[in-house]
TORBA-746780 format. One record per residue: x, y, z of N, C-alpha, C in turn. Coordinates in steps of 0.2 Angstrom, whole numbers, plus 5000, padded with zeros to 4 digits. Layout:
<sites>
XYZXYZXYZ ...
</sites>
This chain:
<sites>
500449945000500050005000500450065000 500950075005501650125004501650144999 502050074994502250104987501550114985 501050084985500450104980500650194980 500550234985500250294989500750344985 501550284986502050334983502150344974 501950294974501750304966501050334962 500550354965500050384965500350454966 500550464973500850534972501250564967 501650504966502450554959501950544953 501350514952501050524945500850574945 500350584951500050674952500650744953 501150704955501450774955501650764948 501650744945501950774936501450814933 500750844936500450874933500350954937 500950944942500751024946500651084944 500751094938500751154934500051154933 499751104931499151104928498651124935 498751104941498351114948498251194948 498751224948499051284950498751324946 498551314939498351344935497551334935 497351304938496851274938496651314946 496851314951496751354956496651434953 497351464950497151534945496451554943 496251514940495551514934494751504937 494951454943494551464949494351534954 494951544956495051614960494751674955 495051684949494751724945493951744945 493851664946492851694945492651704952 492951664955492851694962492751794964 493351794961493451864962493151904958 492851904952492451944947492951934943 493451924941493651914935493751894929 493151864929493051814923493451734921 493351704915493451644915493051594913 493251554911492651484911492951444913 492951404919493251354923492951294920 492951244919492551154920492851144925 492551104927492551024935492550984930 493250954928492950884924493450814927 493150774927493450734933493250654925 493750624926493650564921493750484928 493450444926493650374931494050354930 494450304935494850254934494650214930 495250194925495050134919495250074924 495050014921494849934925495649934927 496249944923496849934924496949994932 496950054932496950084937496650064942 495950044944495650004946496049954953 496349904947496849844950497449884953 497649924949498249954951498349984959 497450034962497750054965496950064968 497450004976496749984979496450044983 495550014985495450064988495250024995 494850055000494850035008494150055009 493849985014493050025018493250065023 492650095026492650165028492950135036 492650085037493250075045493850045045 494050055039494850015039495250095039 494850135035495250225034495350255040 494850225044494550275050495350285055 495550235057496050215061496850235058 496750225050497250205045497650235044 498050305044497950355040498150355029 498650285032498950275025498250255020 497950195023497350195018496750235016 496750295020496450375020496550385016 497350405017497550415010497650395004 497450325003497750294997496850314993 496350304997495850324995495650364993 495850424995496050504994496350524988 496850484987497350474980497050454974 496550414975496250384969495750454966 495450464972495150504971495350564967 495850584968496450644966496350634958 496750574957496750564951496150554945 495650574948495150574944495050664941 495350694944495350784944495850774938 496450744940496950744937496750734929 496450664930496350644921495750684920 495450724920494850774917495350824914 495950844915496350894912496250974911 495750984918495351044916495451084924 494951114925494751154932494851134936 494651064939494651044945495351024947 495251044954495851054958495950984961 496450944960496250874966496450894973 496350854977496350894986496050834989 496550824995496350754998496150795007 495750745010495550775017495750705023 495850735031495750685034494850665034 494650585031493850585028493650545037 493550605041493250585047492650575048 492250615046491450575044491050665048 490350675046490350745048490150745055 490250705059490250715066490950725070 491450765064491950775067491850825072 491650875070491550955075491050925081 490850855080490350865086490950835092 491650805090492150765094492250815097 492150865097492350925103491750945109 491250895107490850905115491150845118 491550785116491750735119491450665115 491150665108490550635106491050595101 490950505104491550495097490850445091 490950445086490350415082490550325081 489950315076489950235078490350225071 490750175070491050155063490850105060 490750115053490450055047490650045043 490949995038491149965033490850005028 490050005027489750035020489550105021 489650135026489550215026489850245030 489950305031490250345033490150375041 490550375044490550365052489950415054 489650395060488850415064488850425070 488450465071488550465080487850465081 487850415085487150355089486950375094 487350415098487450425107487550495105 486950525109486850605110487250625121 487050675120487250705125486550745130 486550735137485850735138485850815139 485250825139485050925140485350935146 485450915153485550945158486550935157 486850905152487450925154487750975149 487350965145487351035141487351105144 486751105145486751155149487251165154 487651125157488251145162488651175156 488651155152489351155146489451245147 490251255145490351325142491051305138 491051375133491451355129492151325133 492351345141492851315142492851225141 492351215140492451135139492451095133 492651155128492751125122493351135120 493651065120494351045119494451005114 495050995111495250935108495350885113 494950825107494850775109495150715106 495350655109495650605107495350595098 494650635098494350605092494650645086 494650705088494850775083495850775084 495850755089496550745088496750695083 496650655082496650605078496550615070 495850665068495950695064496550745062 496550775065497150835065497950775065 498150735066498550705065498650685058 498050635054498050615049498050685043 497650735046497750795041498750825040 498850815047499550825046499950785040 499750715043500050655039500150675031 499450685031499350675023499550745021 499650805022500150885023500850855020 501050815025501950805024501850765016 501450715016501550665010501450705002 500850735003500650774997501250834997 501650875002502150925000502550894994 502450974990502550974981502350934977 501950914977501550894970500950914970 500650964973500151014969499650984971 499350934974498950914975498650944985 498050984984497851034990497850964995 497651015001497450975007496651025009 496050985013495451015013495450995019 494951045024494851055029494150975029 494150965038493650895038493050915037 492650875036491850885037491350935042 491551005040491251045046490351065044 490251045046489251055047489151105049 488551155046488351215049488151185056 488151255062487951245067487251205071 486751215068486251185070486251105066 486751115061486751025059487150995066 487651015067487951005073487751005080 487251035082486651045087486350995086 486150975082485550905080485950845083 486650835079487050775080487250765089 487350835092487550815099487150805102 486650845102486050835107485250775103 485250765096484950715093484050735091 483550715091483050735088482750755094 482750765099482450795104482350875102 483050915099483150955096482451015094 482250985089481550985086480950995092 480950965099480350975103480751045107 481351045108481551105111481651185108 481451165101481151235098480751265100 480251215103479451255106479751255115 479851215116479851195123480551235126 480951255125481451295128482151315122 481751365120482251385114482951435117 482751465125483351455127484051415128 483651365128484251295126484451305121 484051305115484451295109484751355108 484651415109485251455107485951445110 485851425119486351405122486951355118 486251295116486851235110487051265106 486751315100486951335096487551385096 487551405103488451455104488751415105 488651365108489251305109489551275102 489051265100488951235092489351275086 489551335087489551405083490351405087 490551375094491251395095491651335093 491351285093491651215094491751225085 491451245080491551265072492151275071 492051335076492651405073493151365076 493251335080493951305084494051275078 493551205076493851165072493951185066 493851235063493951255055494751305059 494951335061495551365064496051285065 495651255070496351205069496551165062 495951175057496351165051496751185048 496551255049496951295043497651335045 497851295052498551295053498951245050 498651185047498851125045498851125037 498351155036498451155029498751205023 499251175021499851215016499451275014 499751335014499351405010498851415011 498451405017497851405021497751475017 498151515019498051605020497851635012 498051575007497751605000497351584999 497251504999496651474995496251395000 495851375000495551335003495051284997 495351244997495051194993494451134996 494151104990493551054996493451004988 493250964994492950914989493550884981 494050884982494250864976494150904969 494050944970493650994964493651064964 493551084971493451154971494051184975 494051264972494751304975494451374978 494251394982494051464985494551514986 494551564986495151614989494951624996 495451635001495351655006495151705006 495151755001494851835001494051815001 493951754999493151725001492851705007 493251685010493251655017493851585018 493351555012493451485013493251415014 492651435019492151385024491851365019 491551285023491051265020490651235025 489951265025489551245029488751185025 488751155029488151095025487651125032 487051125029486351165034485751085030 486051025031485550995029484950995034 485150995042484450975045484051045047 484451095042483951145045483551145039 483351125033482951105029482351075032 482451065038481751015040481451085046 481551135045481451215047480851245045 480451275050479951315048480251385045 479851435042480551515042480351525048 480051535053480051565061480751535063 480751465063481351455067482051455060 482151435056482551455050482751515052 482551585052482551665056482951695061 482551605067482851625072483551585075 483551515073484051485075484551465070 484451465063484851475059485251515056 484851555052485351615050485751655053 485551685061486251715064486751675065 486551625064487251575067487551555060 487351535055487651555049488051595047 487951685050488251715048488851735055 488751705059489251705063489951655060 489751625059490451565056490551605052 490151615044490651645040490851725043 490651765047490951815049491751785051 491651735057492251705059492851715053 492451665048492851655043493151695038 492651755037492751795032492651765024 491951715026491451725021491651635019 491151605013491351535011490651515008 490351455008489851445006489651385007 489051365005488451355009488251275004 488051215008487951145005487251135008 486851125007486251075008485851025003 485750975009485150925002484550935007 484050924999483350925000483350994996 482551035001482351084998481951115002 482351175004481751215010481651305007 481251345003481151375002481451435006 481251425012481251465019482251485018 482451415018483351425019483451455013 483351445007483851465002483451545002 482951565004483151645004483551655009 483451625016484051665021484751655017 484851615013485551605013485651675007 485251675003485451714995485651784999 485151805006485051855009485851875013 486151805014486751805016487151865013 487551915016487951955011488751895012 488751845016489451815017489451745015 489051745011488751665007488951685000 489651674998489851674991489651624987 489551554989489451524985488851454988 488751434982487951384983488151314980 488051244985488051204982487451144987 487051114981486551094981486550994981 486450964987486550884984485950864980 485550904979484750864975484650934971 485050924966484851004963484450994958 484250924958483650894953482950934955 482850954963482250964966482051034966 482551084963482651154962482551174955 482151224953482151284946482951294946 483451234941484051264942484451334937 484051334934484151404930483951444933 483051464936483251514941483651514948 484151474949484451474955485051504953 485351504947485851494942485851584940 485251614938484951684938484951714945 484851694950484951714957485751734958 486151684956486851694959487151724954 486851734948487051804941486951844946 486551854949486151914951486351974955 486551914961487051924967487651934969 487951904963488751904962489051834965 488551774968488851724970488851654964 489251624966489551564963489151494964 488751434959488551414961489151364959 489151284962489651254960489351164963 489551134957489151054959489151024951 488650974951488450914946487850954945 487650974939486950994936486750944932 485850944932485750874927485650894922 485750834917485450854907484650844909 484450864902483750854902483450814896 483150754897483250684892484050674889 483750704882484250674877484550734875 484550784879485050854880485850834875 485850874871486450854870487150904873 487950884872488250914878488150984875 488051024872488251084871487451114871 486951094869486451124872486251134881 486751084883486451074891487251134894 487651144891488151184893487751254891 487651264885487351324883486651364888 486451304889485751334893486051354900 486251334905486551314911487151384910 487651374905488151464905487751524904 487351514899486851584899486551604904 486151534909485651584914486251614919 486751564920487151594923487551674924 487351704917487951744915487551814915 488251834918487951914921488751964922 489051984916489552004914490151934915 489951874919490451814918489951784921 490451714920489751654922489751654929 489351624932489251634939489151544941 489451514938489351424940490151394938 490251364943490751294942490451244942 490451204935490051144934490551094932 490251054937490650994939490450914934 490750884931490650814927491150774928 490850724929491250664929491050614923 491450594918491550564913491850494912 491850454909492450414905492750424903 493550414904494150484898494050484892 493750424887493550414881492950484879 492650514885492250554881492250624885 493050624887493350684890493350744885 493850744881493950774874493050804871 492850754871492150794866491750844871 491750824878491350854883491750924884 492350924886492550994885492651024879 492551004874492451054867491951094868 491551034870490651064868490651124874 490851114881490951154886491151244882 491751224879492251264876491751314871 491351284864490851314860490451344864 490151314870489451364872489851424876 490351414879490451474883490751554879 490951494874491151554867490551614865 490151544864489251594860488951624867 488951604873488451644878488851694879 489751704879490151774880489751804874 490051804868489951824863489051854863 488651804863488051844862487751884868 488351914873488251954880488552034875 488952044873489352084868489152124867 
</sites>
C-alpha cells in the first residue's frame, strides 16, 4: 500500500502545473474576473482499478495510509479530466467530526460513513461552556491524519481540505439528537445556548485546520474539485437538518448562526440536500454566502437558482442534470447563459469516461464562446 500511495503521488505530481493553473482560473471567478472554469473529473479505467486499491470506511478510520490511498484515487480522477478541478485530499472523518469536541466519538461501518448514535443529555449541556470544548482524542486524531497526509502530498500540487464541518444547527442536531426539534417550542433558550456551543466548537475546528493546511492563508479547497480564495472566506458549511425548518425557526436559529461562522471565517459557502424554500432565501440574503452547492439539485428551478447567483454575484458549484436526450452543448449552453451576468456565475462539475473527456469539454468550450459572445 506504501508504494501504491508513493506511486500515486509521483503520477499526480507530474501534473502540478496543471493544479495551480487550475486553482488561478478558479479564483478568478471567484473574484469577478471572469473565466470559464470546468469540473471535469474522468474514472479510473479497470487497469487503474487493480492498480490502486481502495479501503472500507472502517479500515480508513484508524488508518491514515489507507485514508490516504483512497483520497489518492480520488485525486486522480481531477487529474485525468485535464481541466478546472483542483484534486485535494481530506482527513475523511465522517461529519460528526465537529461534534468530537463535546466529547462525542461516532459509531463506525464498513458501508457508510461514520455516525453518531449516542447524544448528549440536555442537563449536561446546559452545564457546558465554551471552556469545555477541547480537543479530543477523536479530533486529535483527525488533526494527525490531516497532518500526515500535509507532509506526504508536499509538492505535487495536490491541495489538502479541511474535515467535514456541518453548519451549526446540523451540529446541534448530531449532539443533542431529535429531541432538538421538541425544544424549539419547549425551551428555545436551550437551543440558542447549544447553538453558541455549536458555533464555537466550528470555529475552533475549522482554525485548527487551517493551521495544518499548506497555503491555508490563500486558498482553501474541498471536495476534490473545488478552489475558493481566502479573500472568500473559505468555509463550507452543510445546513442539511435545517431543511426540516419552519421560516419562524430558520430566522431564528439558523441564519444568525450561519452568519456568525462565515463572519468568523470571512465568508465561504453553503451545502444542503433536500429543499426548504424558507433556507435558500435566508442563505441568497446572506451578504457572506459566496457560494451555493445543492445535493438534490434535481428538486430545484436550476436555471432560476443559476439567475439568482447571476444576480447576486455568488457562485453556484456542483453536478447539474441534462434534460432527456439534451445533447452536451445544448445542456452547457442553457446552464452558462442563465448563469451569465457580465461572467458565468457556475462551476459545473462532470464526471465522465476519459474516452468521452475530449468531446465534453469541446462542447463546454463552443457554448461558453456563443453565451460570452452573444452577451457583447
Amino acid at each position: 500500500m506504501m508504494n501504491s500511495n508513493t506511486s500515486l503521488i509521483e503520477r499526480l505530481s507530474t501534473q502540478k502545473e496543471q493544479y495551480d493553473r487550475a486553482v488561478q482560473a478558479q479564483e478568478a471567478l471567484w473574484l469577478g474576473r471572469g473565466g470559464t472554469p470546468l469540473l471535469l473529473h474522468c474514472a479510473l479505467n479497470e487497469q487503474e482499478q487493480q492498480a490502486y486499491p481502495a479501503y472500507h470506511y472502517l479500515e480508513i478510520h484508524h488508518d491514515v495510509d489507507k485514508m490516504l490511498a483512497n483520497g489518492l484515487r480520488e485525486a486522480v480522477t481531477s487529474m485525468k479530466g485535464g481541466r478546472e478541478a483542483v484534486p485535494s485530499v481530506r482527513a475523511n472523518m465522517g461529519c460528526g467530526i465537529v461534534a468530537a469536541w463535546f466529547g462525542i466519538v461516532p459509531e463506525l461501518f464498513e458501508d457508510k460513513q461514520p455516525w453518531v448514535t449516542k447524544h448528549l443529555p440536555k442537563g449536561l449541556l446546559m452545564d457546558m461552556s465554551a471552556d469545555d470544548l477541547v480537543i479530543t482524542p477523536e479530533f486529535r486524531m483527525a488533526l494527525d491524519h490531516m497532518a500526515f497526509i500535509a507532509r506526504q502530498l508536499q509538492g505535487s500540487g495536490v491541495r489538502v481540505f479541511p474535515v467535514d464541518i456541518q453548519g451549526a444547527f446540523d451540529t446541534a442536531h448530531l449532539v443533542y439528537g431529535d429531541d432538538i426539534f421538541y425544544q424549539l417550542y419547549d425551551d428555545p433558550e436551550f437551543v440558542h445556548h447549544l447553538m453558541d456551543l455549536s458555533c464555537t466548537a466550528t470555529e475552533r475546528a475549522f482554525d485548527a485546520c487551517l493551521e495544518l493546511i499548506p497555503d491555508s492563508d490563500k486558498t482553501i479547497a474541498h471536495y476534490n474539485s473545488y478552489a475558493m480564495p481566502r479573500a472568500k472566506g473559505g468555509l463550507k458549511l452543510s445546513e442539511d437538518t435545517s431543511t426540516l425548518l419552519s421560516q419562524a425557526h430558520i430566522e431564528e436559529f439558523v441564519a444568525p448562526y450561519i452568519h456568525r461562522l462565515l463572519r468568523h471565517a470571512g465568508g465561504g459557502y453553503i451545502h444542503y440536500c433536500g429543499r426548504n424554500d424558507h433556507l435558500y432565501r435566508c442563505i441568497m440574503a446572506e451578504p457572506l454566502c459566496h457560494g451555493l452547492n445543492f445535493g438534490n439539485p434535481e428538486k430545484h428551478n436550476m436555471e432560476q437558482v443559476l439567475r439568482d447567483c447571476a444576480a447576486t454575484g455568488r457562485i453556484y458549484q456542483g453536478v447539474l442534470p441534462r434534460n432527456g436526450h439534451e445533447s452536451w452543448d445544448a445542456y452547457f449552453e442553457r446552464l452558462l447563459g442563465a448563469s451569465f451576468n457580465k461572467q458565468i456565475h457556475v462551476l459545473l462539475e462532470i464526471f465522465c469516461p476519459e474516452g468521452e473527456r475530449q468531446g465534453i469539454a469541446e462542447a463546454f468550450d463552443r457554448a461558453a464562446e456563443r453565451v460570452i459572445q452573444s452577451a457583447v
